[in-house]
Structure formats: C-alpha cells, structure tokens
N, C-alpha and C positions, 0 to 999 in steps of 0.2 A: 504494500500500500504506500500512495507517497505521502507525504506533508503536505499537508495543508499549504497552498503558493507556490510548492516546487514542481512544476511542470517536466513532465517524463523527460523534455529534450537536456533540459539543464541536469538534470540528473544523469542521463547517458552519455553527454558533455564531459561530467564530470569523473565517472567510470573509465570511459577515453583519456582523458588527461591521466592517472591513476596508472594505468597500463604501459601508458606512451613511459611516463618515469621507474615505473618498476621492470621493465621489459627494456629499456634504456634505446630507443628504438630512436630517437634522436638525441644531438648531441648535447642538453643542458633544458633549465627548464624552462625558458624563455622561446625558444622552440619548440618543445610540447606545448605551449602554451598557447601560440599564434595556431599548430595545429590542430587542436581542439574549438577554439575559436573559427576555426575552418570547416571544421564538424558542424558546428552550429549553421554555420551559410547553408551547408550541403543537404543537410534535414531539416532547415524548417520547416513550418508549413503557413508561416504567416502569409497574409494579405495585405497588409500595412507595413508603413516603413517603422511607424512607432511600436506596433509589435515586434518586430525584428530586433530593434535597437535596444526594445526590454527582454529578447531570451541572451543578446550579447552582455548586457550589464550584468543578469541575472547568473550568467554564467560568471562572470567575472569574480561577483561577489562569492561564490561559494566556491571557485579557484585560490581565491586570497583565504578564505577560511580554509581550505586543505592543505594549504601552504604558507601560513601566519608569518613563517619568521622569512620568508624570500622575500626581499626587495627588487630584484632583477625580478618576480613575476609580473608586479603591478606595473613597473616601468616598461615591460615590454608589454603589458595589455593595454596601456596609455596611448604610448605610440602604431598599438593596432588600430585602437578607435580614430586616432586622430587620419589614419592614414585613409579608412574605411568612410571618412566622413567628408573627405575630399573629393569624396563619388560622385561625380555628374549624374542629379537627379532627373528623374522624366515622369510623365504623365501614368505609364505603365509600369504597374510596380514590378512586374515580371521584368522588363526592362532595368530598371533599377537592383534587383537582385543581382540579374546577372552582372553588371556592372562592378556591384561590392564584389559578390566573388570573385571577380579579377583581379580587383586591386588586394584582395587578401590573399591570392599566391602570387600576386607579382612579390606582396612586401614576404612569404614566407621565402621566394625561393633569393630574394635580396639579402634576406638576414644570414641563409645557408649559408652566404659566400662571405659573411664577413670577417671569421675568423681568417680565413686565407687570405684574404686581404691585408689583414694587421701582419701577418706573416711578413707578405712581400712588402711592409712599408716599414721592418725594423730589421732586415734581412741584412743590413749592412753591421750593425748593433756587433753582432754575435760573429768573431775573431778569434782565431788559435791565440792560444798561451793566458785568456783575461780569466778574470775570476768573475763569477757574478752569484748575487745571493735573492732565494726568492723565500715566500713565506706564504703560507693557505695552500687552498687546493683552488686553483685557476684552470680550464682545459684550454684557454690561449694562452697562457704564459708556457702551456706543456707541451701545444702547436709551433711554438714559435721553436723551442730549445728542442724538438724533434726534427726540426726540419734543418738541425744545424746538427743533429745526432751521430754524424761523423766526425765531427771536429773536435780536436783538442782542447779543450775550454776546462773549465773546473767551475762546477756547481756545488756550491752550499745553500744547504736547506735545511731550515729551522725544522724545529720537531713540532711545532704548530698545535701545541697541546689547549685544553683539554682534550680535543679532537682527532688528536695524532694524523694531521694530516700530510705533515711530511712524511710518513711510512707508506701512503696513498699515494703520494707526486712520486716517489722513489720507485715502487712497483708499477706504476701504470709508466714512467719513461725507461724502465728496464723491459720491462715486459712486450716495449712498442721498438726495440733495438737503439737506446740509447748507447753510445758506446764513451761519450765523455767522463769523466771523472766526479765522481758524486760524492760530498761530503754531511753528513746528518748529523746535526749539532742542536743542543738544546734550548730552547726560545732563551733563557739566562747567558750564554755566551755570544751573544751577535756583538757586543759592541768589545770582544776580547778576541772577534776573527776580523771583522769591519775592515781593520788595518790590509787583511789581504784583497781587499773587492773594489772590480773597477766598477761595479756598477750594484742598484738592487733593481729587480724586476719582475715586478706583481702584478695581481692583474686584481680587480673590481668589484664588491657588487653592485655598488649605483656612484655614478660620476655627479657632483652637482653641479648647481649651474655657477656657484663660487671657483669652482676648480678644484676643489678639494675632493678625494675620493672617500668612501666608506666602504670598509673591507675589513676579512680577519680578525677579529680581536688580536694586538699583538703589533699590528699595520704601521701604527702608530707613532710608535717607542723606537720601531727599526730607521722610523724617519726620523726621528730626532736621534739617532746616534750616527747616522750617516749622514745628517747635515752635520755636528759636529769633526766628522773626519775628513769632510766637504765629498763625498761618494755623490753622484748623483741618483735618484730615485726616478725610475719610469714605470708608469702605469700602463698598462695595457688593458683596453677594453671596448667594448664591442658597442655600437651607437645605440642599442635597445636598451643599455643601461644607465643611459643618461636620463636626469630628471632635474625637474625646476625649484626641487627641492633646498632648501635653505637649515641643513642643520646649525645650531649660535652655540651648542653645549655639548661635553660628549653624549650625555646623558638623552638629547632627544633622539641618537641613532636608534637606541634599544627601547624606550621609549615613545617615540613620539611614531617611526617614520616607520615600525611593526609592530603588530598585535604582538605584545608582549607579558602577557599576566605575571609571569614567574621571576620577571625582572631579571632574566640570566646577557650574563657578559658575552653577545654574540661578535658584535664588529664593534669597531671602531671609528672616528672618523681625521684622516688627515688632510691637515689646512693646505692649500695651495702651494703658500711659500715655502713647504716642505717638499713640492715632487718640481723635476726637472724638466721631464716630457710629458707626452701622453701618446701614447701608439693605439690609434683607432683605424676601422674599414675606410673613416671620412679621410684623414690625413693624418700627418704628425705634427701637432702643435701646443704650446707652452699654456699652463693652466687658467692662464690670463685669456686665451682665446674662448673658450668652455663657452660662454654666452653666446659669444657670434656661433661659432656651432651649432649650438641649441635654436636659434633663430634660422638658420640654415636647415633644420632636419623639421621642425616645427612650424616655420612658416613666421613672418611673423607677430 
C-alpha cells in the first residue's frame, strides 16, 4: 500500500535510484540521480506541465530524504531543474514533454563526460619524480592519478578516518593498475610529511559560489598546513557540484546545508584563500572566478 501523497511513480523513482547506487551501475550519485530523474520523464503519465514539474520535485524530495547527508545530490538535482526549465515551451504538452526529455539526456550524457574532461585539463599537473598528497574518497581525483598510472610520481594518502577512506582510494587505484608509489599515512602526520609535496589534490562535494570548497572532514586542516609550507592546494570537481551556497561558519556545513539530526562531523568547509586552482569539465581557474562560473553554467 502506498502513503498517503506518495504517488507509485515517485516511489518507483525512488526504488531506481536505490538500485542505480547499490548495483553501482553508474559512476557517483549525482548521476544516478539525473538518471532517475530521467525515469520520471520516461513514465509519466501527466497531462500538464505543472503535474510533471510536481512528480520531478516530489521525486527530489524523497531522493534528499534517502540520501540526507549528500550535498552533490541536491546540487546536481538543482542544476537538473534548472536545465529542464530552459525547455522551449508549446501549446502541446506532448510536444513539450518530448522537449524536456531531451534536454535531460542531452544534460545526463554532458555530465558523463565531465570527469574526463577535468582529466584532460590537469593532464599537465601530474610529472615523474613530484610528490603529491590527497585526502577522502574523490572518483576524479582517482581519474585523474589513473590516467597518469604509469608514471613515476609518489602519492600520499591520508588515512581519512573515521571513515578509513584512504584504504578505499589505495584498493580501488591498485586494483585499476596503479603502478606509482603509494604512501598511507595517518590524518595526524600531514603536516610532519607536507615538507615532501609538490602539490595537495582533492576533489569536492559542493564548490560554493565564494570559492571555497566543502569536503572530507579533515579538508581543512590539510589547507592550513600546506599554506603554511606555501604547497599549493587544487580542487578538483565536476560542474554538478557547484552551488550558490554561502557557508559564514564551519558549523553550517553539517548543519545548515544537510539534514543532519545527529550532528556528526561529516565535511568541512575550506575558505578560498586556502586553494590555488580548481580543475573542472568548464576550465581551470582561480577561486576568485567560482561566481563568473556559476553565472556561466546558470545563466544569469
């Protein structure tokens, strides 16, 4: 039986999304996300455009409740709405359907290609003999160091605890034929290895529109001890996790910008004046840019 208000499509929606991430059948969840969203065009059955636009909200909403602590989810259903609304409307709602539809696999098979993108636009970055240090589980920061999987470099990688996700980044770049030099060191020693890195390079889960990123719990700390040994910080991150978001505290990361009841220490947020670059599918540019970006991807 369903709930009262929840219409079979949104619950089947959300069944698919569920699958799409437990089945790992695409690459992150910002792409099940737009997929399932695409579920919803495929079966409706509306007649109106304002029915349509309430099984897409309505999906939305109980995607963020099954996925509370994601902020790349919401940011990338943000950018699906916005893209979906740019649809030249017509008299014939069949007409109009088909219209959204398009433009929601033009934008999923855009987002595919963005990680390969960020590849080819930091492809220079990554040189025999440097050191560089990363922190979380990123799958572009693990794109990017795979596709350099032959060369001689030396990685360090934090133990990204509570979550031990440096044991995670270490098995998935061994297991995909890493063959550089890997070093697993404990979130408390970065700034007693720091002295050896030419570089740190993390990647995201929401860019803001200050330039500062939100990432890892841990993100943070690594930037203030590699601005003190002057290392440069590059973020790396995909245009669907950008938002117009204004975190002023650490505290509204975990707080304010996710359902957070339990109040646990998931991310962090680092100021601008902290990161060097930013390696996105748009381009490579200085955190000072992040607005014009935003205005570029959003319109303005």
């Amino acid at each position: 039986m369903n709930k009262v208000g929840e219409p079979q499509l949104i619950l089947d929606a959300v069944n698919h999304m569920k699958q799409l991430m437990n089945d790992k059948i695409l690459p992150g969840i910002a792409l099940c996300a737009v997929d399932t969203l695409n579920f919803v065009l495929d079966n409706t059955k509306a007649t109106v455009h304002h029915e349509l636009s309430d099984e897409l909200r309505g999906t939305i909403t109980h995607l963020i409740k099954a996925y509370p602590s994601s902020l790349t989810l919401k940011c990338s259903c943000d950018l699906y709405m916005h893209f979906i609304n740019q649809t030249t409307l017509a008299n014939d709602f069949s007409v109009v359907l088909s219209n959204i539809r398009h433009s929601g696999r033009v934008l999923q098979n855009r987002l595919h290609q963005c990680r390969d993108k960020i590849v080819d636009n930091c492809a220079s970055f990554i040189r025999p003999s440097i050191t560089i240090l990363t922190h979380g589980l990123s799958m572009v920061v693990c794109g990017i160091l795979l596709s350099h999987k032959d060369t001689q470099f030396k990685l360090i990688v934090t133990e990204g605890r509570p979550y031990n996700y440096g044991e995670e980044v270490i098995n998935y770049l061994k297991e995909n034929g890493a063959k550089f030099e890997i070093e697993l060191i404990c979130d408390t020693a970065v700034a007693y290895k720091m002295k050896e890195v030419d570089f740190v390079l993390i990647g995201s889960q929401v860019l803001v529109k200050t330039g500062g990123s939100v990432n890892s719990v841990g993100t943070y700390n690594i930037a203030i001890i590699a601005k003190h040994f002057n290392v440069p910080v590059y973020v790396a991150v995909e245009c669907f996790k950008f938002s117009d978001s204004y975190p002023i505290e650490q505290e509204d990361v975990n707080l304010t910008l996710i359902d957070n009841p339990t109040k646990k220490i998931l991310y962090d947020y680092t100021p601008p004046e902290m990161i060097s670059l930013i390696f996105s599918d748009l381009s490579v540019f200085t955190p000072s840019a992040v607005a014009d970006e935003l205005i570029k991807l959003y319109g303005g």
